[in-house]
C-alpha positions in Angstrom: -70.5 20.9 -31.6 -70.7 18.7 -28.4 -67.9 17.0 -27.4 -69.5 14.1 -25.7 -69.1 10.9 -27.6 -72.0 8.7 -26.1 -73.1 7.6 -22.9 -70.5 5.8 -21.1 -72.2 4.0 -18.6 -74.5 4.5 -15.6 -73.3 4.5 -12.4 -75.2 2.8 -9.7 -74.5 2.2 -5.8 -75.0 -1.6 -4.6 -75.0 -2.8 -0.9 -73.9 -6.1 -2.4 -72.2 -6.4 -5.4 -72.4 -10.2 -6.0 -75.8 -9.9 -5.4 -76.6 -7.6 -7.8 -74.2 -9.3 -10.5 -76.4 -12.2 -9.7 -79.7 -10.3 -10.4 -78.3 -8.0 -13.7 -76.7 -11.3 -15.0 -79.0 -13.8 -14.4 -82.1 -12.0 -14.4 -81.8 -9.4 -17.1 -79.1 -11.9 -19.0 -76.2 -8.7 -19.2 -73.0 -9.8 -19.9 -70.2 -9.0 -16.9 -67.1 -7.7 -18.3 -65.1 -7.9 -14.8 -65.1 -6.6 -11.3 -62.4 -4.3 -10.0 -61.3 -2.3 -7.4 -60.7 1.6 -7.1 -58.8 2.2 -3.9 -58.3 5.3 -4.4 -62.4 5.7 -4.4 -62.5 2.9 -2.2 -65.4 0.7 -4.0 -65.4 -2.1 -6.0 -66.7 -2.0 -9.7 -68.2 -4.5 -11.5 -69.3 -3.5 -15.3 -71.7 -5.1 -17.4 -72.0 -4.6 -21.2 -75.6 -3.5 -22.4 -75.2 -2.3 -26.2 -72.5 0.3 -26.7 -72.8 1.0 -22.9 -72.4 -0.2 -19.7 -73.8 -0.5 -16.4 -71.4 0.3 -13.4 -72.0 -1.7 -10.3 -70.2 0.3 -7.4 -69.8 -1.1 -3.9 -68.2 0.5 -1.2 -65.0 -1.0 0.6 -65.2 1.1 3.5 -67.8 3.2 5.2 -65.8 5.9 4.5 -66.4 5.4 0.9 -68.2 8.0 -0.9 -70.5 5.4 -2.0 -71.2 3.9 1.7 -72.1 7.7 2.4 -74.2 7.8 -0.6 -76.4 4.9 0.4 -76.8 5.7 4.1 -78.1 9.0 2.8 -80.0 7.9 0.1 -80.2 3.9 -0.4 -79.4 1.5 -3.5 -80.0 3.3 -7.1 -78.6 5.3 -9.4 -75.4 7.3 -8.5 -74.2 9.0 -11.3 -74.6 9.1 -15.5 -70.8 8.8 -17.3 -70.3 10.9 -20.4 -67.3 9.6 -22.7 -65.3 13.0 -24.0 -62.9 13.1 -26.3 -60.5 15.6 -24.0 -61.4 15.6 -20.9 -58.8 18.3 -19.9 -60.2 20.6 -22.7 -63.9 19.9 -21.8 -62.9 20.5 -17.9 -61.2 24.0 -18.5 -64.9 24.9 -21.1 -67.0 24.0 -18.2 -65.1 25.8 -15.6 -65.0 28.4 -17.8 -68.9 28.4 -18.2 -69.4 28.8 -14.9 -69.6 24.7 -14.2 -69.1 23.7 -10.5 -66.6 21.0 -10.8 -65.7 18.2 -8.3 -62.7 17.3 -9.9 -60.6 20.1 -11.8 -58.2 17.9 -12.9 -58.4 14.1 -14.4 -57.9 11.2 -12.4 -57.3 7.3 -12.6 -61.1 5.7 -12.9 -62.1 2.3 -13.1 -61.8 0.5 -16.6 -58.6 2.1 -17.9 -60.2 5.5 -18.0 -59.6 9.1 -17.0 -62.6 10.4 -15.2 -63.7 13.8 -13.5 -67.2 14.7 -11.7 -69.6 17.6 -12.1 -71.2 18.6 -9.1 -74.9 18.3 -8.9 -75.5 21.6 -8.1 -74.6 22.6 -11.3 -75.9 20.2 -13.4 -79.8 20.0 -12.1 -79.2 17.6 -9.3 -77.7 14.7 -11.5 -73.8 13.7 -10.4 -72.2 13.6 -13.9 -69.2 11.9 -14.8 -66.7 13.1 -18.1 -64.5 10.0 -18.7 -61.8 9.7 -21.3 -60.5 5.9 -22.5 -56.8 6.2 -21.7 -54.1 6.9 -23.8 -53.1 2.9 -23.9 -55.9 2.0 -26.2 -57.5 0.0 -23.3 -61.5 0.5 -22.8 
């Protein structure tokens, strides 16, 4: 049985991200549930609800953000697709276990009161998937 609860949301890299609340707002009428910041990814976040999803807005802080070097490589789009799991530390040590390359081995902090962990592309037919868990605090 698959652990993976839904998709979470969709990840995609922004130059600008007022701009592009301004266009997913305004144009396509989303609803923006807030805009934080990730130091420790170095990008601000702004999510906007879209059914029992979300799109994630990401903008870098620095250029030595992973998402500045994702758009010098590749431009504005899509970054990444978010799974929700129900144990991400479980469904980490499966993977691993299945031969999954994984960026992260371990959880860590994510935007949006979750715990989050990347699949590399490599293994995963070129798409950068994300496993993200709502934290134990009941916030989401």
């Amino acid at each position: 049985m698959s652990q993976i609860q839904k998709i979470s949301h969709i990840g995609i890299a922004v130059k600008n991200l007022n701009d592009a609340i301004n266009w997913y707002t305004n144009v396509l009428g989303l609803p923006l549930e807030g805009i934080e910041e990730v130091e420790s990814e170095r990008v601000r976040v702004a999510f906007l609800k879209i059914g029992e999803s979300r799109i994630e807005l990401l903008e870098p802080m620095t250029e030595e953000s992973v998402i500045a070097h994702f758009i010098n490589k590749q431009g504005e789009g899509i970054h990444h697709i978010a799974f929700e799991v129900m144990d991400l530390k479980m469904r980490l040590s499966d993977l691993e276990q299945k031969g999954v390359r994984l960026i992260h081995t371990e959880p860590k902090q994510g935007a949006h009161h979750m715990d989050i962990a990347f699949l590399h592309p490599k293994s995963t037919g070129g798409v950068l998937l994300e496993l993200c868990q709502p934290q134990a605090d009941g916030k989401e």
